[in-house]
N, C-alpha and C positions, 0 to 999 in steps of 0.2 A: 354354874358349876363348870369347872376347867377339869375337863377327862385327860387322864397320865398315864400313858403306857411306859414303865419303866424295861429297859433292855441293859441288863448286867448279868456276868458268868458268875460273877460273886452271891453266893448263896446271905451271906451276912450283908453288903451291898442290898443286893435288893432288900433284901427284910427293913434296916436299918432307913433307907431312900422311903418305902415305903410309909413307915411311922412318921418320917418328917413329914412327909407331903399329905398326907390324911390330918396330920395334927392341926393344917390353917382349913377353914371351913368355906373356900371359896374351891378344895381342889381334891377330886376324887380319882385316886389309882383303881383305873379299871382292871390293868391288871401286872404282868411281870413276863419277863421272857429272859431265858439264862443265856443267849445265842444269837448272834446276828439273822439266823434263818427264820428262828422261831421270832423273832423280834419283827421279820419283817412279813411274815405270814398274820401276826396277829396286829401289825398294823393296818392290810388292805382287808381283815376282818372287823377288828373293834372301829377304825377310824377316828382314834382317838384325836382332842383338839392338840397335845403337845407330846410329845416323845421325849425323855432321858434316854441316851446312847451313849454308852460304853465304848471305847476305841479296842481294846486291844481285848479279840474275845477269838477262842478258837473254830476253825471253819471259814464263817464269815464272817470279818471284823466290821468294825463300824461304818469305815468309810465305803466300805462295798453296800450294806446296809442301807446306809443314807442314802446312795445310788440307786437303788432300786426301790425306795420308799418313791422317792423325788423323783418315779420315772413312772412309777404305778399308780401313787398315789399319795400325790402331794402334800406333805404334812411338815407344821415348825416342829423341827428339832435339835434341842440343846442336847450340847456333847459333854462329854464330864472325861477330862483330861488331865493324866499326871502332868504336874510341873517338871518336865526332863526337854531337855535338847530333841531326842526324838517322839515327846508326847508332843511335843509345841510342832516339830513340822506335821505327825499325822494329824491334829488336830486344823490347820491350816488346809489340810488337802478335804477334810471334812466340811467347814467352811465354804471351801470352794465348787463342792459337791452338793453344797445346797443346805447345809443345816442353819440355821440362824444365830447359833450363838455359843458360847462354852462358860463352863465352869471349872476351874481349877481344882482339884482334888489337895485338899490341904495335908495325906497322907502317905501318897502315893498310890498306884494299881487299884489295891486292899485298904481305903484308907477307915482306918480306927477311928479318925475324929473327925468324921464327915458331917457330923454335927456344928463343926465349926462355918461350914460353908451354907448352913439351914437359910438363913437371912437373903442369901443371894440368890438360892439355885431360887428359890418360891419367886423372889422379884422378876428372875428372868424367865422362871414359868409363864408369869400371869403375862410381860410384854409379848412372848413368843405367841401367849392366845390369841390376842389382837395382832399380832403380824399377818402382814399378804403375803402371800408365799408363791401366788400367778402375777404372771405378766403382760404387759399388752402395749402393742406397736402404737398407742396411741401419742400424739405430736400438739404437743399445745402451744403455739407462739404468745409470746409475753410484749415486752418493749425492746425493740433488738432495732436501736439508734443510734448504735456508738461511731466512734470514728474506726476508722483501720489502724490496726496494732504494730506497733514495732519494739523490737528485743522484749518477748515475754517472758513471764513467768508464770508457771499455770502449779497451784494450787487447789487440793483437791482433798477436802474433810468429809467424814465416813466415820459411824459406828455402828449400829447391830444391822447386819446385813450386807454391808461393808463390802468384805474380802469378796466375797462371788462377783459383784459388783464390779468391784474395781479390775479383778481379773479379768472378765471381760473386756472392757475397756482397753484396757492395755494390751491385748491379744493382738488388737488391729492397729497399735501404733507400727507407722512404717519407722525403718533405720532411723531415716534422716530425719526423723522429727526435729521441727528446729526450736525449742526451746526447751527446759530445764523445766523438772516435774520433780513437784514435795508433794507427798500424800499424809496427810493427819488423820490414820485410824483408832481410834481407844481400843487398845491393846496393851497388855500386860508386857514386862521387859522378856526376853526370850521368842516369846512369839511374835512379834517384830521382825527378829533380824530374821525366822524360819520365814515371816510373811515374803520379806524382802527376796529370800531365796526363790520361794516359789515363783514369784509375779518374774525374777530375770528368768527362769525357766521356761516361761508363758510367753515372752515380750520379745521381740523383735531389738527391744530397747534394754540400757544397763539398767538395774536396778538395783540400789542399797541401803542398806539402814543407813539414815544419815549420821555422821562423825564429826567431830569437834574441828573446824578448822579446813572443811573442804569446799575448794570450790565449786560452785553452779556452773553446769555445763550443757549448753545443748543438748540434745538427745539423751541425757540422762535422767534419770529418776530415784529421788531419795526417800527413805518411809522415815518418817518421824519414829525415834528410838521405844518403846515403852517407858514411863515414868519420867522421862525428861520432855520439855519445850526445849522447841526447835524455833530457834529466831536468825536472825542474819546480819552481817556488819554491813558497813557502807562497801567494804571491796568483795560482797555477793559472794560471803564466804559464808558457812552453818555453824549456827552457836547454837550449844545445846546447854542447858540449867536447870536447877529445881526448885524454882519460884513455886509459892505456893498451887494447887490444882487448881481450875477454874472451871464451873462449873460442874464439879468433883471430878474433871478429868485430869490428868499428865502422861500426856499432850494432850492442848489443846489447840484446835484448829482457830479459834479467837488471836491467840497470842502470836501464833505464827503468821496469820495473815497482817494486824496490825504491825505487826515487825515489817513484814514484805511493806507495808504501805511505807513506812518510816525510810526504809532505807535501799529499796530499788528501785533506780530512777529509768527502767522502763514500763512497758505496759500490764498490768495483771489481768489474770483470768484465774479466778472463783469457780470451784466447781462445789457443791454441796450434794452428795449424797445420804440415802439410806441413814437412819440414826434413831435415836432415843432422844430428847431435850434442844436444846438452841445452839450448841454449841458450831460459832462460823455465821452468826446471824449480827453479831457485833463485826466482826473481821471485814465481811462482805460490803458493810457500811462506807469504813474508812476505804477498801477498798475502790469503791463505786467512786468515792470524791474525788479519785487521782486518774478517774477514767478509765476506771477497769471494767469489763465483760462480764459478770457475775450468770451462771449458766446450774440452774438446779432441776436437781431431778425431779418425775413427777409423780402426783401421788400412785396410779395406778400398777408403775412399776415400781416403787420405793416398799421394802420389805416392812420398815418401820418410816412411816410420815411428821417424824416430829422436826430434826434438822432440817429436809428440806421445804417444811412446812412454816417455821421462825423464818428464814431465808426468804421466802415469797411477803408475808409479812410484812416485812422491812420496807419493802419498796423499792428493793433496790437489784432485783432480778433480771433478767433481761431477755431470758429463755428461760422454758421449760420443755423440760422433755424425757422422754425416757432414756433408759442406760444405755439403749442399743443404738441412742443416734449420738448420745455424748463424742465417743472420739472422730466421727466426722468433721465434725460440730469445730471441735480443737485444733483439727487438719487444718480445715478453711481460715481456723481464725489463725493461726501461727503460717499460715500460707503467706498471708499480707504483710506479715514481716520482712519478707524480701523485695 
């Protein structure tokens, strides 16, 4: 049984949250909290396995919330966020504060028909139970044989757990980094381009949602759009489309990497984090043949072990390691390029 602490100011919200989630017989709301305060009092009380949190609540909103869950006492929690310009950046800043995942509010604030969203919020209940929410320095070398690298490209696929992840990551890229950086998150359209915002806020480095028709450049970094794949021409320029989803994602990190194999003629680097499903475990393949570096996270610090768990699989890994040694890791190898 999956224990649910629901945290919403919404009197109808909670009620309503809570009928859904009692209705599947795998998950019991222990209890409800109208207030970031009370939300986070009765989370180092109940200890429940998964938290619903509300963004925009008076007092202490969400993302303060998450913060002090995530600082007290550790717990998955999915955010429930309007679809707006500014639900998508707090929602991101939530993410990056440690919650593992969101839901779209198909309503707004107050939504009426949050019964629409039944099917998803329960799905990403039951993965957030089974998510690792700790980490740990631990270093596990793989098969790390390759030659030394010239003119990279360093791609980098991620879904539930992703965003915190990656921002990390990018914290410690210095200016000069010298090669071009696509990230493949599954994220919806909107919260992309807020992601893109955050991470150049974070970054030492430029970062943008990628655009139709730009080119790859050094030291910069592109987030794959929501709902479109991101692939590339031969003059290392970003084409974006809306081929069918693959493995129900758009973007996926598969199509982008095979694209990278197809049509740049220097060296790759595969990063695979944090995920649900395989998606990056085909890419990584084609990848490998052209003599790329394939570099995946490991289980111990991976929020969700499915991505970079297909990735090892494959045989085509070459490191593993946790997130906090990843952009060293990128230095050294983009180092050789000069």
């Amino acid at each position: 049984m999956i224990d649910v602490l629901i945290v919403e100011d919404s009197a109808f919200m909670r009620k309503v949250l809570s009928e859904i989630l009692n209705e599947d017989p795998e998950i019991n709301v222990v209890d409800t909290a109208s207030n970031g305060i009370e939300g986070v009092r009765k989370a180092l009380l109940l200890k429940p396995d998964v938290i619903t949190m509300d963004i925009e609540m008076p007092g202490m909103d969400g993302i303060e919330a998450v913060k002090n869950i995530m600082k007290e006492s550790p717990t998955s929690i999915i955010m429930l966020s309007a679809y707006t310009k500014k639900g998508a950046q707090k929602t991101i800043d939530a993410l990056i504060a440690g919650a593992v995942d969101f839901v779209e509010k198909p309503g707004g604030p107050i939504s009426l028909n949050i019964r629409e969203a039944k099917e998803e919020i329960i799905k990403k209940i039951k993965v957030a139970a089974k998510a690792n929410i700790k980490t740990t320095k631990k270093n596990i070398k793989f098969n790390s044989h390759k030659k030394k690298l010239h003119d990279s490209l360093v791609i980098i696929a991620a879904s539930t757990g992703g965003p915190r992840i990656i921002t990390s990551i990018f914290k410690n890229f210095p200016p000069d980094f010298g090669a071009p950086i696509v990230v493949v998150q599954h994220m919806p359209k909107t919260f992309t381009k807020a992601f893109a915002k955050r991470l150049d806020e974070h970054s030492s480095i430029s970062v943008m949602e990628g655009k139709e028709g730009v080119s790859l450049k050094k030291g910069k970094a592109f987030i794959a759009p929501g709902d479109y794949h991101l692939e590339f021409s031969e003059d290392r320029r970003i084409k974006l489309n809306k081929k069918p989803a693959l493995h129900g994602v758009r973007p996926s990190a598969d199509i982008t990497m095979n694209s990278a194999s197809e049509n740049f003629d220097g060296n790759l680097i595969g990063v695979v984090l944090s995920g649900m499903g395989k998606d990056g475990s085909i890419g990584i393949r084609n990848m490998s043949k052209r003599g790329g570096f394939i570099i995946a996270q490991d289980e111990y610090s991976s929020v969700v072990y499915g991505m970079p768990k297909s990735a090892v699989e494959s045989g085509c890994v070459d490191l593993i390691l946790p997130y906090n040694k990843i952009t060293d890791k990128l230095i050294d190898l983009v180092k050789k390029d000069v």
